[in-house]
Legacy VTK file of the C-alpha trace (Angstrom):
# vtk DataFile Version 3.0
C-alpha trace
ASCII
DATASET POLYDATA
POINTS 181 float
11.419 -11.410 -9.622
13.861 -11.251 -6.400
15.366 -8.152 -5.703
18.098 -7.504 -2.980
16.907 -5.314 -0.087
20.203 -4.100 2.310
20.657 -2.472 5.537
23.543 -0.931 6.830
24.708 1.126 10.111
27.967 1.347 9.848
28.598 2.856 13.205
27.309 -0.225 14.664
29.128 -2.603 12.216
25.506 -3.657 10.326
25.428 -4.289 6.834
22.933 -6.992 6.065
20.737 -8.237 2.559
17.635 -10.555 2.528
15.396 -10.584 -0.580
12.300 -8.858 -1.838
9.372 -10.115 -3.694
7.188 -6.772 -3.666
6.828 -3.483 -2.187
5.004 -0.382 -2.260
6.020 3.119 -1.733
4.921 6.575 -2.160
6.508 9.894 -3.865
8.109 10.840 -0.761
9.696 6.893 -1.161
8.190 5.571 2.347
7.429 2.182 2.102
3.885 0.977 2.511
4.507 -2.762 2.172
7.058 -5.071 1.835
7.410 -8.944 1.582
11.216 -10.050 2.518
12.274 -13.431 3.128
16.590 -14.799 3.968
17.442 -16.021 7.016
16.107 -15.079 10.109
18.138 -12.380 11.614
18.568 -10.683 8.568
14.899 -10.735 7.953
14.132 -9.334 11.282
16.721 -6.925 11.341
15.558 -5.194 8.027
12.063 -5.327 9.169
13.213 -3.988 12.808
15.426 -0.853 10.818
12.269 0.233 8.804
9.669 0.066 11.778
12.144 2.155 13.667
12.336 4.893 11.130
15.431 3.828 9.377
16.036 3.782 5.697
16.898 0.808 3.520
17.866 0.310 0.167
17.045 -2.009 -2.667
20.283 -1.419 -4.835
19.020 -2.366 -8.316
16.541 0.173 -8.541
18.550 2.489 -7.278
15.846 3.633 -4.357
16.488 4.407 -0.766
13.441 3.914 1.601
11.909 4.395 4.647
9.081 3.990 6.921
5.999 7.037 7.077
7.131 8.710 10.702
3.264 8.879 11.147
2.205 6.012 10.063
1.766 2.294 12.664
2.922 -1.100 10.491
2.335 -4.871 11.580
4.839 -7.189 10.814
3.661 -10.810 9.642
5.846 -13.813 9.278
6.224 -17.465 8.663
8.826 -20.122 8.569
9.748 -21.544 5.031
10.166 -25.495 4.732
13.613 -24.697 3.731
13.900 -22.432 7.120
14.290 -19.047 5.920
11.923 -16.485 7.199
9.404 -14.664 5.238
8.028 -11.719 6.852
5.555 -9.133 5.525
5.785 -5.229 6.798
2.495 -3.637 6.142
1.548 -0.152 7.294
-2.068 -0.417 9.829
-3.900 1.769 6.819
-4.561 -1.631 5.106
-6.403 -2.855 8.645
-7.865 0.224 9.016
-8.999 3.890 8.194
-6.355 6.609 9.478
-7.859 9.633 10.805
-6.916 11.579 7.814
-9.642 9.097 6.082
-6.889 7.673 4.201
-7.227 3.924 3.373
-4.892 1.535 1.419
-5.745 -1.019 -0.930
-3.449 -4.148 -2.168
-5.109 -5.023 -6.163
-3.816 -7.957 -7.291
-4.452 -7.669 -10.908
-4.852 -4.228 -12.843
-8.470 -4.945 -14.026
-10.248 -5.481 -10.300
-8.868 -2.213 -8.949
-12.239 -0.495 -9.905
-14.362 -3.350 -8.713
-11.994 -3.503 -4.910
-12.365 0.321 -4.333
-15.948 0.280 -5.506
-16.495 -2.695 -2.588
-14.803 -0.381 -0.454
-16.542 2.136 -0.796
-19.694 0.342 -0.502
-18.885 -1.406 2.994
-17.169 1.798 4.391
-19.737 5.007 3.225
-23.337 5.122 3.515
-23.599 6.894 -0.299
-25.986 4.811 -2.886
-23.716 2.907 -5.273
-24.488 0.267 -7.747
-22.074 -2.159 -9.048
-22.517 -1.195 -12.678
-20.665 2.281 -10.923
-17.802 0.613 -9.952
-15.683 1.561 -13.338
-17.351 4.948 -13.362
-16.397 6.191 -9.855
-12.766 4.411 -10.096
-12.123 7.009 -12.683
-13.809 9.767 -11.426
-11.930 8.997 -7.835
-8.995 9.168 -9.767
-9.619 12.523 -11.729
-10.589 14.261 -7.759
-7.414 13.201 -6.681
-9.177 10.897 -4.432
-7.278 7.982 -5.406
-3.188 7.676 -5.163
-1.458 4.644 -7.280
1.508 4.087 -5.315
5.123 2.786 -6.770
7.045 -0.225 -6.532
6.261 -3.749 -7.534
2.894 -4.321 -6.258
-0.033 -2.664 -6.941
-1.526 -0.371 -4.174
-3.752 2.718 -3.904
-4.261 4.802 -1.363
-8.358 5.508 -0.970
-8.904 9.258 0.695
-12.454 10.723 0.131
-14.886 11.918 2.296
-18.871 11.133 2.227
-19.394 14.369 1.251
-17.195 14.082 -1.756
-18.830 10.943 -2.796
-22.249 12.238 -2.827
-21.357 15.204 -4.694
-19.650 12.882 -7.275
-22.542 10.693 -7.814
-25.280 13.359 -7.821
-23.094 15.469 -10.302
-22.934 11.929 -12.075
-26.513 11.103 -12.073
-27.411 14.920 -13.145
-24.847 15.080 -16.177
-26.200 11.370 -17.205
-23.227 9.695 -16.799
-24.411 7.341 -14.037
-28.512 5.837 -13.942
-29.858 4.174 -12.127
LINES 1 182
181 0 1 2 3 4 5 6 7 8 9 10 11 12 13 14 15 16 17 18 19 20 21 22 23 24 25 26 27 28 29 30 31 32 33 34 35 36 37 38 39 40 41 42 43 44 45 46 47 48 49 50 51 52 53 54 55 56 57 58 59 60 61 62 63 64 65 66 67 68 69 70 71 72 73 74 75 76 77 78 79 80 81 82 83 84 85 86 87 88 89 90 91 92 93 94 95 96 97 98 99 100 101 102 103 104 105 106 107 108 109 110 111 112 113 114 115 116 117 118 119 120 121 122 123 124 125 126 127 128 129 130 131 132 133 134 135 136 137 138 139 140 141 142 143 144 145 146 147 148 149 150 151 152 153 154 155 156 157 158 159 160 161 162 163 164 165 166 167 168 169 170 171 172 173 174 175 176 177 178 179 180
């Protein structure tokens, strides 16, 4: 479903609207992805307001949001056939590992989330995992506080554990039985 995005500066006579397919926030409401599409100068101005630190709003969900101050984004776009521009905000974290260790994940559908941060895991930490884990450590991730859901249309967590964490989990997992090999 479309929903309306606006920004507005009224001190510099802006006040512009392009449409929304998805985002993602977190609990402090800064925006961790975004697909917006309208025509072209709208579209770039939203995108331009919330790398810049400004706040925009999306009126029928009554939410206000804004870029992380410390986080980098990369904006991706493409011309519609019909000419409007869609552009994609996404914050580097989904390129890359911050050096907080924080990493975010897009999940399409609900069921592969365990089965995308379980392949992240893999490729990223040298800890032994098995896929037969990968429902097992999603939840356990979850109950550490290792794993943040974030809000907004799309699905998206945000991955933060260290090796050392992970090895603890799965040795505590293999002891207690819950996990064999």
């Amino acid at each position: 479903m479309l929903k309306r995005l606006k920004y507005a500066d009224y001190s510099k006579g802006i006040n512009v609207e392009a449409l929304t397919d998805g985002y993602a926030y977190d609990g402090y409401s800064h925006l961790y992805l975004l697909s917006i599409a309208g025509y072209e100068a709208r579209v770039r101005a939203i995108t331009s307001a919330l790398a810049s630190g400004r706040e925009i709003e999306i009126p029928e969900d009554s939410l206000c949001l804004s870029s992380d101050p410390y986080q980098k984004y990369k904006i991706l776009s493409s011309r519609m056939s019909s000419g409007l521009l869609h552009q994609i905000l996404l914050a580097e974290n989904f390129f890359k590992t911050s050096e907080k260790g924080s990493k975010l994940l897009y999940i399409d559908k609900e069921k592969q989330a365990p089965e995308i941060v379980y392949s992240t895991i893999k490729k990223n930490y040298a800890v032994p995992l098995i896929p037969e884990w990968a429902g097992w450590l999603y939840q356990r991730m979850k109950q550490e506080n290792c794993l943040e859901e974030l809000s907004g249309t799309k699905q998206v967590v945000r991955v933060f554990v260290s090796e050392e964490e992970l090895d603890s989990f799965i040795s505590e997992g293999v002891k207690n039985g819950e996990i064999r090999f």
